[in-house]
Backbone as numpy.savetxt, mean C-alpha at the origin, in Angstrom:
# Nx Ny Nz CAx CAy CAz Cx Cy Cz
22.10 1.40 -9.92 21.51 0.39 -9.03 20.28 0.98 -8.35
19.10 0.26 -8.28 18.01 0.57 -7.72 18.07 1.35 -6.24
17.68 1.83 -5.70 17.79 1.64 -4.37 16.64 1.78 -3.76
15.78 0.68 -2.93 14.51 -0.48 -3.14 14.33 0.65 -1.45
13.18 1.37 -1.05 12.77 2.06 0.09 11.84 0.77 0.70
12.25 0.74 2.21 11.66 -0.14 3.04 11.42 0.44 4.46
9.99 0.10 4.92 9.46 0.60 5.80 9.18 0.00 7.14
10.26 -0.16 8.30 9.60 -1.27 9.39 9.05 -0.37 10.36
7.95 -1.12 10.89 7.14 -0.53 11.68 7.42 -1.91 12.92
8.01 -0.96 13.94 8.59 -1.50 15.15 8.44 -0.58 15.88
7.98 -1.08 17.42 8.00 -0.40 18.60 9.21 -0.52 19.70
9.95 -1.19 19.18 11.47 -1.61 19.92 12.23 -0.32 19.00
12.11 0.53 19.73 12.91 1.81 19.08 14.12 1.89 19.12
14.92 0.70 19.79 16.37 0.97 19.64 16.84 -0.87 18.34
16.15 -1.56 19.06 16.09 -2.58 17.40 15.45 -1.75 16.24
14.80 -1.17 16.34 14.41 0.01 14.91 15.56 0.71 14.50
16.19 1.27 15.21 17.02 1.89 14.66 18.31 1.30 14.10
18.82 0.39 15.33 20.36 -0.12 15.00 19.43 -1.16 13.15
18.62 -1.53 13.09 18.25 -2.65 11.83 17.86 -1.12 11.00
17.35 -0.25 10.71 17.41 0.81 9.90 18.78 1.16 9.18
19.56 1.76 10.39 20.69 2.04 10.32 21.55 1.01 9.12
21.50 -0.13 9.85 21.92 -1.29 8.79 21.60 -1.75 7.55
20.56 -1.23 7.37 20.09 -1.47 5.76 20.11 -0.11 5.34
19.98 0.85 5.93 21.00 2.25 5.16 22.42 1.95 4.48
23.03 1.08 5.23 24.71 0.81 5.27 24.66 0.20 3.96
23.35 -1.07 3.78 23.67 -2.15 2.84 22.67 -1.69 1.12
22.54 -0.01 1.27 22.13 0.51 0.21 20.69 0.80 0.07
19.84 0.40 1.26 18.57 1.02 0.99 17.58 1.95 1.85
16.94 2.10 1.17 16.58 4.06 1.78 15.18 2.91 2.50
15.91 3.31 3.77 15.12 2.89 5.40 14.78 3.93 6.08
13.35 3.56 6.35 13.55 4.45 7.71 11.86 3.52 8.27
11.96 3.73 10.03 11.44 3.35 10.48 9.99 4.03 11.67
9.37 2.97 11.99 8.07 3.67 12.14 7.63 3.41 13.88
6.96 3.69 14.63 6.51 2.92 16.41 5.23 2.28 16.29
4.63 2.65 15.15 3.00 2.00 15.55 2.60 2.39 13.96
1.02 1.69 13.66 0.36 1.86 12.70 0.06 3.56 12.10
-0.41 3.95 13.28 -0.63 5.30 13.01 0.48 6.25 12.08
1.78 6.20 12.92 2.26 6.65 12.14 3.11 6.22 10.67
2.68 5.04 10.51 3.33 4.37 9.74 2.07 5.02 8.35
0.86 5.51 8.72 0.08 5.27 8.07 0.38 7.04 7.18
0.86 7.79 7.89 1.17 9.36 7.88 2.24 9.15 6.84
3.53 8.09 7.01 4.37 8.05 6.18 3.92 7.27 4.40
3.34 6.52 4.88 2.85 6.10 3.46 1.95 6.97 2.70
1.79 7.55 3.24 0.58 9.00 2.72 1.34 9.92 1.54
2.55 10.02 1.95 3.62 10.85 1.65 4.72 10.70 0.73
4.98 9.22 0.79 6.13 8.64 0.24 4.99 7.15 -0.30
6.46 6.82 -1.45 6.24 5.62 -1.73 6.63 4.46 -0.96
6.75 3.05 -1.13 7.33 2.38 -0.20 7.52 0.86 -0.73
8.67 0.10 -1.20 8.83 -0.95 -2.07 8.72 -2.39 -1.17
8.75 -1.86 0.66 8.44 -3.67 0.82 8.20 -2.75 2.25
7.24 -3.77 2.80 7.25 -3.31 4.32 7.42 -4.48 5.65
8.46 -4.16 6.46 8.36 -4.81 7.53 7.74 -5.25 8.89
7.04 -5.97 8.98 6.01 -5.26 10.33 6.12 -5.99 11.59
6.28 -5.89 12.66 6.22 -6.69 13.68 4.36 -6.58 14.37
4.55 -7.90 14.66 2.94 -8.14 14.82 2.36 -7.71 16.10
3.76 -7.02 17.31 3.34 -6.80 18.57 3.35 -5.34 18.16
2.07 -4.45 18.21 2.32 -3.14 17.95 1.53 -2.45 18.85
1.94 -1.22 19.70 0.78 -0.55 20.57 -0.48 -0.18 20.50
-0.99 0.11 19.07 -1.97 0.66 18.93 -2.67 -0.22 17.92
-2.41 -1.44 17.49 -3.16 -2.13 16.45 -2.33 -3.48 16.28
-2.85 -5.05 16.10 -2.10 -6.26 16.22 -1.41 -5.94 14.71
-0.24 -6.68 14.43 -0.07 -6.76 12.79 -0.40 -7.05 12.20
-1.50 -8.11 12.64 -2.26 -9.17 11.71 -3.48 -8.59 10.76
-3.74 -7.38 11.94 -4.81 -6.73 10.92 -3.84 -5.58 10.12
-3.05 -4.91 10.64 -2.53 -4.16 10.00 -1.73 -4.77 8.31
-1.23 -6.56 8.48 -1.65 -6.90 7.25 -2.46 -6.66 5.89
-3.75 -7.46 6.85 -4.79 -7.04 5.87 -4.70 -5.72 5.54
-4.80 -4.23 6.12 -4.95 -2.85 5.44 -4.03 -2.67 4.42
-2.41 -3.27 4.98 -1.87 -2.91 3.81 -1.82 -3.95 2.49
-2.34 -4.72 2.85 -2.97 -5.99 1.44 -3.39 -5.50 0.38
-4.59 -4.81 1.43 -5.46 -3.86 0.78 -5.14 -2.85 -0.18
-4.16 -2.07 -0.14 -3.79 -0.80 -0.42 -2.39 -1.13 -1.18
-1.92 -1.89 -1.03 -0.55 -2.38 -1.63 -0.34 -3.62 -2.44
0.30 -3.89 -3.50 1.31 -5.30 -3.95 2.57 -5.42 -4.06
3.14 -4.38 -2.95 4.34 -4.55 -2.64 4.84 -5.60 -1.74
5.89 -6.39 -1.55 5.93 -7.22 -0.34 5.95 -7.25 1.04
5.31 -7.64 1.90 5.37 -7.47 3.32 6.20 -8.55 3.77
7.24 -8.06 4.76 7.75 -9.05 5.61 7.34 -8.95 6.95
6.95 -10.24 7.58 7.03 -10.27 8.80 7.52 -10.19 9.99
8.85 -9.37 10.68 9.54 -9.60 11.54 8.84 -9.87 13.10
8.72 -10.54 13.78 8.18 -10.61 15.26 9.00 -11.81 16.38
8.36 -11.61 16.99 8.91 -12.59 18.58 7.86 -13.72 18.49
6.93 -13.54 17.77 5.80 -14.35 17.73 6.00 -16.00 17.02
6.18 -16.99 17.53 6.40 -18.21 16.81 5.46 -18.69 16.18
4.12 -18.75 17.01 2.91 -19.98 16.88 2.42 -20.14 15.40
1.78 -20.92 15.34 1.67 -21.71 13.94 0.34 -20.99 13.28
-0.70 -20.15 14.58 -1.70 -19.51 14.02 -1.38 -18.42 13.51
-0.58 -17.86 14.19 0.38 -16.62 13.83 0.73 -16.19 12.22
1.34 -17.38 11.93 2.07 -17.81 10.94 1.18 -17.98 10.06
0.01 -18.76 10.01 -0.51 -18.97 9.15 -1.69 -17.82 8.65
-2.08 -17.31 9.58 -3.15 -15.63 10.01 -2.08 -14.99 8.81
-0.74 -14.69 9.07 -0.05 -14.02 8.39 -0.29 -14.07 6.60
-0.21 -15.12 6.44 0.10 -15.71 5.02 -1.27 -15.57 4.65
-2.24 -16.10 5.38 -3.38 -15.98 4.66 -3.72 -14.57 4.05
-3.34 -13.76 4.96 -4.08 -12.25 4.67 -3.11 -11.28 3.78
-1.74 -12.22 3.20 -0.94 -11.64 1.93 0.21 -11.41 2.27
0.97 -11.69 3.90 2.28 -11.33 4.09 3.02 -12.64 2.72
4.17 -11.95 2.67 5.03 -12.98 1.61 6.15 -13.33 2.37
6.64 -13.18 3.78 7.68 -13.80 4.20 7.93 -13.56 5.79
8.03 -14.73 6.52 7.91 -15.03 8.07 9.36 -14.68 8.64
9.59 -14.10 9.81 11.04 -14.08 10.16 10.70 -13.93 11.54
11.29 -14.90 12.43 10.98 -14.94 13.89 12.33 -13.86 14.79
12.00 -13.25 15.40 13.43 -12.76 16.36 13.46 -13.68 17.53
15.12 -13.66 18.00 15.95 -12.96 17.58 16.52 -13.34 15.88
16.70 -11.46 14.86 17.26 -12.18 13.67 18.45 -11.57 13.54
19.73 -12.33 12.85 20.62 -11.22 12.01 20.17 -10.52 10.77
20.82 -9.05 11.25 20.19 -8.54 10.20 20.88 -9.12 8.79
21.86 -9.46 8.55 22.13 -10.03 7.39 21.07 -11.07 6.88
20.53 -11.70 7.46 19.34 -12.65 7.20 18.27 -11.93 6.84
17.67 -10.60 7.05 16.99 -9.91 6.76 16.72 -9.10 5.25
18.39 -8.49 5.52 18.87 -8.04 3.95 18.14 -9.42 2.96
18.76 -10.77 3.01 18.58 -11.53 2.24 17.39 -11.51 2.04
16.32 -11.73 3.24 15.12 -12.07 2.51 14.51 -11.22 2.08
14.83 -9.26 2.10 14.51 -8.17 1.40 14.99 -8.55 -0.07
16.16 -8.80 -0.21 16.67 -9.19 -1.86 15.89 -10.19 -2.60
15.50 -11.59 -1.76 14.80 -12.41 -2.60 13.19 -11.90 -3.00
12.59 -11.51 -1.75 11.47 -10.88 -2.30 11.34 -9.76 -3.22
12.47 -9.21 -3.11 12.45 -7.40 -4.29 12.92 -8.06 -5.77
13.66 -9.31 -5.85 13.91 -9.53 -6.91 12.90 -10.45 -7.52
11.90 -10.99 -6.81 10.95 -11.93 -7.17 9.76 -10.69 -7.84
9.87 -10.01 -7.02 8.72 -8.73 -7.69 9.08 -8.54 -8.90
10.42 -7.98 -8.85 11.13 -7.33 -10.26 10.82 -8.29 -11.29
11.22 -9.84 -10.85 11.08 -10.82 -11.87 9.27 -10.99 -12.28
8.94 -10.59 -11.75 7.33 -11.11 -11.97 7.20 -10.05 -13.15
7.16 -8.82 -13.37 7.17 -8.03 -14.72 6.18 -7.26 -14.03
5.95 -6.55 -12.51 5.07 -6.12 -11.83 4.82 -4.75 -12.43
5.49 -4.10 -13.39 5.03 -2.84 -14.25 3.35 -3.24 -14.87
3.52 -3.88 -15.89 2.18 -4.26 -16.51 1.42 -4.66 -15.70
1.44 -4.87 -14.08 0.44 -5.25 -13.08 -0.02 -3.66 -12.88
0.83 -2.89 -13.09 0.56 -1.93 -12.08 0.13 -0.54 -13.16
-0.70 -1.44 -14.47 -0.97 -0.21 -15.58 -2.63 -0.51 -15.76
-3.38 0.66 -15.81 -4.80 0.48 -16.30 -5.04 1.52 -17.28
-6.23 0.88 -18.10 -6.17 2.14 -18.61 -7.93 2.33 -18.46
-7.77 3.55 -18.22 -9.31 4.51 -17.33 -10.30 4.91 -18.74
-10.73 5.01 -19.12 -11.66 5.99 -20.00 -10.58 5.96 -21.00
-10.00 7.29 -21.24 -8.66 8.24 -21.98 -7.34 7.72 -21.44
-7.72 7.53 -19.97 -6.32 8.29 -19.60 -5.09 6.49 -19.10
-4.37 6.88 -18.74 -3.43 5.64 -18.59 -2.61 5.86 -17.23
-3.02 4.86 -16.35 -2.90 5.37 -14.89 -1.96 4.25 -14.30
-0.99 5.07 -14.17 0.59 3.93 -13.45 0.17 3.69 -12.19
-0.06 3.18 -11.24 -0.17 2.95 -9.96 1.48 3.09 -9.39
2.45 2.54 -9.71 3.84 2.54 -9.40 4.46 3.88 -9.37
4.16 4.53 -10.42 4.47 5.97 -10.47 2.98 6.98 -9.38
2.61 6.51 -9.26 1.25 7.63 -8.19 0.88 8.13 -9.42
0.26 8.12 -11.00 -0.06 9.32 -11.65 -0.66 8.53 -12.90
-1.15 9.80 -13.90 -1.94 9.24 -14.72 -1.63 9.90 -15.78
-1.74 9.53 -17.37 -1.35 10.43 -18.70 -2.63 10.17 -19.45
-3.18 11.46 -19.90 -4.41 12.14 -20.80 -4.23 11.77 -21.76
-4.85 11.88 -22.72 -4.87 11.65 -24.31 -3.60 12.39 -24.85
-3.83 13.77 -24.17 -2.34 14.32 -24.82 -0.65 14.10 -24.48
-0.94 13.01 -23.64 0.37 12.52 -22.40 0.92 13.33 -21.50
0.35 14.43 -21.08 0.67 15.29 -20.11 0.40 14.10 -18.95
1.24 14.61 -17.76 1.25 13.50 -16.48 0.15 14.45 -15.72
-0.35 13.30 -14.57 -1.17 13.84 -13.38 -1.01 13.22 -12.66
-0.43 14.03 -11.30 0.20 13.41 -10.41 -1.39 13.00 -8.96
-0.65 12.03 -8.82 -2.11 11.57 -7.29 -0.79 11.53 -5.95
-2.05 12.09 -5.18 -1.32 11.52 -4.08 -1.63 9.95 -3.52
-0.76 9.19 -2.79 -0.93 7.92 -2.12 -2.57 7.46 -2.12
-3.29 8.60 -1.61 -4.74 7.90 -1.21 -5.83 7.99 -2.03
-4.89 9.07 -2.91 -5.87 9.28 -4.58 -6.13 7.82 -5.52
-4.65 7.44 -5.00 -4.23 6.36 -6.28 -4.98 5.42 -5.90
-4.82 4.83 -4.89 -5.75 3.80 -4.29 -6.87 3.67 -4.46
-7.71 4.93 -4.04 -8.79 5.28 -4.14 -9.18 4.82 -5.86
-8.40 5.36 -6.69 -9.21 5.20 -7.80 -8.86 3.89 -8.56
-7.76 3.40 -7.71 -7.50 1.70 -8.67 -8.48 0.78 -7.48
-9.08 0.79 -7.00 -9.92 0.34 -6.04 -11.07 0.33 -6.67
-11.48 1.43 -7.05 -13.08 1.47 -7.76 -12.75 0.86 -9.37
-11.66 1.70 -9.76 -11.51 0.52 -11.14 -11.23 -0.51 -11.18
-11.13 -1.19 -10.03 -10.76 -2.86 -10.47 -12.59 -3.54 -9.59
-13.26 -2.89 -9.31 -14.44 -2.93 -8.81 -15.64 -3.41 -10.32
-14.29 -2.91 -11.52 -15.56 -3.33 -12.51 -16.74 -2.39 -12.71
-16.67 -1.37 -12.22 -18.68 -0.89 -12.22 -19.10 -1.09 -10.84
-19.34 -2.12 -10.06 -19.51 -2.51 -8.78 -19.60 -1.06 -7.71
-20.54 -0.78 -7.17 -20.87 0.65 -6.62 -20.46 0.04 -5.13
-19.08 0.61 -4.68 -18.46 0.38 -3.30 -18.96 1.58 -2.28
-19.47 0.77 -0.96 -19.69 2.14 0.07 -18.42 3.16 0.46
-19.09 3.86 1.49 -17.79 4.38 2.15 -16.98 3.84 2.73
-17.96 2.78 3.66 -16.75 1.99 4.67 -15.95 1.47 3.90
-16.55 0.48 2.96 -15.89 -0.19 2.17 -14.38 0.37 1.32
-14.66 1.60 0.90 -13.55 2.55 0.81 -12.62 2.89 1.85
-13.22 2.93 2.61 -12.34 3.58 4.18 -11.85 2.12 4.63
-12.20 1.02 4.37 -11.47 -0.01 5.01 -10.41 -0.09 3.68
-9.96 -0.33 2.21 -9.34 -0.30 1.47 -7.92 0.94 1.17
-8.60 2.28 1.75 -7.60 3.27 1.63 -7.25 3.98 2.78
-8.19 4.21 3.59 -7.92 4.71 4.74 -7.46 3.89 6.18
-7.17 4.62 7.15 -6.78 4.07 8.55 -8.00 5.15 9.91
-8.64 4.23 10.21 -9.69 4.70 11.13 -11.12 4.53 10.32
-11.76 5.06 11.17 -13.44 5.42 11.07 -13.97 6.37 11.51
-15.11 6.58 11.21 -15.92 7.59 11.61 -16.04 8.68 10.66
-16.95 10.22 10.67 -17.45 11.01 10.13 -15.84 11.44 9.25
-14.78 12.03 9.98 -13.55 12.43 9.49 -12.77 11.82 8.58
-12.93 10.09 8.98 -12.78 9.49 7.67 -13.19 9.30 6.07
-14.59 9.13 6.87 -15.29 9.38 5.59 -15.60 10.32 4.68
-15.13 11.33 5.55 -15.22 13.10 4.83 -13.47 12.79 3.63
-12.69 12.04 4.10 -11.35 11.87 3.38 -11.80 11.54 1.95
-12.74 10.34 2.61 -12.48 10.03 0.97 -13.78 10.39 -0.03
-14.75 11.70 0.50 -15.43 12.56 -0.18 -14.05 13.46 -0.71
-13.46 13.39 -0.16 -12.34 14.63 -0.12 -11.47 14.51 -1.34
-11.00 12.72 -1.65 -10.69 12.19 -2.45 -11.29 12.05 -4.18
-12.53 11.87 -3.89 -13.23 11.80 -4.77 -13.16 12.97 -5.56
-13.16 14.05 -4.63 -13.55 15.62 -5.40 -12.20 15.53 -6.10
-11.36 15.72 -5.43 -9.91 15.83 -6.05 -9.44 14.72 -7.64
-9.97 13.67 -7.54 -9.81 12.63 -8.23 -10.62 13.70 -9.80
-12.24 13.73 -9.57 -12.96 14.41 -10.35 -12.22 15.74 -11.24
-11.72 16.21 -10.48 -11.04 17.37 -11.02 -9.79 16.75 -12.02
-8.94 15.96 -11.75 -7.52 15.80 -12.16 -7.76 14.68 -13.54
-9.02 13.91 -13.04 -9.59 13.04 -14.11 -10.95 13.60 -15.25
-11.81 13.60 -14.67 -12.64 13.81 -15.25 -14.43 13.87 -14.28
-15.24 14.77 -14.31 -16.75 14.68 -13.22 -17.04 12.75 -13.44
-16.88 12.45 -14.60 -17.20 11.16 -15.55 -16.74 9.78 -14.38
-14.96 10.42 -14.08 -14.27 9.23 -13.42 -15.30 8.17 -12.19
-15.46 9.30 -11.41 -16.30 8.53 -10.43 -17.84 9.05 -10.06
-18.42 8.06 -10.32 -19.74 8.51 -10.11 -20.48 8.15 -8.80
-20.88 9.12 -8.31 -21.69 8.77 -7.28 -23.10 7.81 -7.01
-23.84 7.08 -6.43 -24.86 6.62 -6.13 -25.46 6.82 -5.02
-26.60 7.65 -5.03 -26.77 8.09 -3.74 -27.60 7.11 -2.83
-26.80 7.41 -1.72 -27.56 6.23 -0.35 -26.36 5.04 -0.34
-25.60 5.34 -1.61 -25.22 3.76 -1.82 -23.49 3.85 -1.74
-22.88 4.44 -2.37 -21.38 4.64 -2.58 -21.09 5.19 -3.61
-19.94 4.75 -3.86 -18.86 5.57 -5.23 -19.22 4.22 -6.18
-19.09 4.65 -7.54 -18.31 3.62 -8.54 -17.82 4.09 -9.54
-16.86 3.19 -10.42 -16.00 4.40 -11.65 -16.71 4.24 -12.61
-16.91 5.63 -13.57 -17.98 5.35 -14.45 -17.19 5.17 -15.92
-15.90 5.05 -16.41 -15.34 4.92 -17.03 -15.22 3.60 -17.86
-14.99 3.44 -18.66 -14.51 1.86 -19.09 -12.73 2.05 -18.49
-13.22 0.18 -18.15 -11.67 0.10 -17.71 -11.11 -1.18 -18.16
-9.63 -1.24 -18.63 -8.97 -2.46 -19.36 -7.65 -1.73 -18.93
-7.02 -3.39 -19.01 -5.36 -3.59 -18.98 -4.84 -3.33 -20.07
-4.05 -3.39 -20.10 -2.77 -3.37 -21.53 -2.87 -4.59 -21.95
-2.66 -4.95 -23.07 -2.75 -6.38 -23.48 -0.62 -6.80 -23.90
């Protein structure tokens, strides 16, 4: 049996825990987060099959924190909050959450709507969503990694992967930094943007100088041919 990792990012640290706790019980590898920031440290690190978010968060609304992980993910987001209103709701959906849940909830109601969304993924055939193929090489997004002509694996980390299914689904399209740093990263400024120079180099090495090409003044783009699996 699968066992489907889910990530809520809640600042009610004792509802974080007792609803963690409980979907530990009901078979899945939980664990929970206080704010964006660190939610952003854990996804860095680990994978993560659906995420929960409450929209009241200390350091960032959920609504945008949505969008980042829109951005960076096609895993499912659920919404848990106190928040009713209809703009709320709809802010949500627009920017890619897949499912609304107002508190107070049982967590058994929760489990459920983790099952219908994890099995709606499963049913969609989200493997072949999550395959490109680069130049040579054949790059799983689901697995973090990529296989060479000779099928040896290469492993990425979280912000590698992104990073480079970002510029390959860009088409050619020469993306800035921000533009990068709003898609893979969390923050701004010089330190950010040094990440995903940081990225790039690393990417270059594990792929190829070829993978991503620079434009100067202008951004990154992948210089590879890129296609799906048919």
């Amino acid at each position: 049996m699968t066992q489907y990792s889910v990530l809520l990012i809640e600042d009610d640290l004792t509802f974080a825990r007792n609803m963690t706790d409980y979907l530990i019980k009901q078979g899945f590898d939980a664990v929970s987060v206080g704010d964006s920031a660190e939610m952003f440290k854990v996804i860095d690190v680990r994978g993560v099959d659906c995420y929960v978010v409450d929209l009241t968060l200390p350091d960032e609304d959920g609504i945008v924190l949505i969008r980042k992980l829109r951005s960076r993910s096609n895993v499912p987001i659920i919404v848990l909050t106190g928040r009713e209103g209809i703009e709320d709701k709809s802010a949500s959906f627009e920017l890619g959450a897949d499912d609304y849940i107002t508190k107070p909830v049982d967590p058994r109601e929760l489990v459920l709507r983790l099952n219908s969304n994890l099995k709606r993924v499963a049913d969609a055939g989200t493997a072949s969503n999550d395959i490109l193929h680069i130049g040579d090489f054949v790059v799983d997004r689901a697995k973090h990694e990529a296989y060479g002509p000779d099928g040896t694996a290469i492993k990425f980390t979280l912000a590698e992967m992104h990073l480079i299914w970002v510029l390959a689904e860009a088409n050619g399209k020469v993306l800035s930094r921000e533009t990068l740093v709003d898609a893979v990263f969390d923050g701004d400024g010089p330190e950010t943007f040094r990440a995903v120079d940081v990225s790039v180099s690393r990417l270059r090495k594990k792929l190829s100088k070829e993978a991503i090409v620079t434009v100067h003044g202008q951004g990154y783009k992948c210089g590879l041919d890129v296609a799906r699996p048919e």
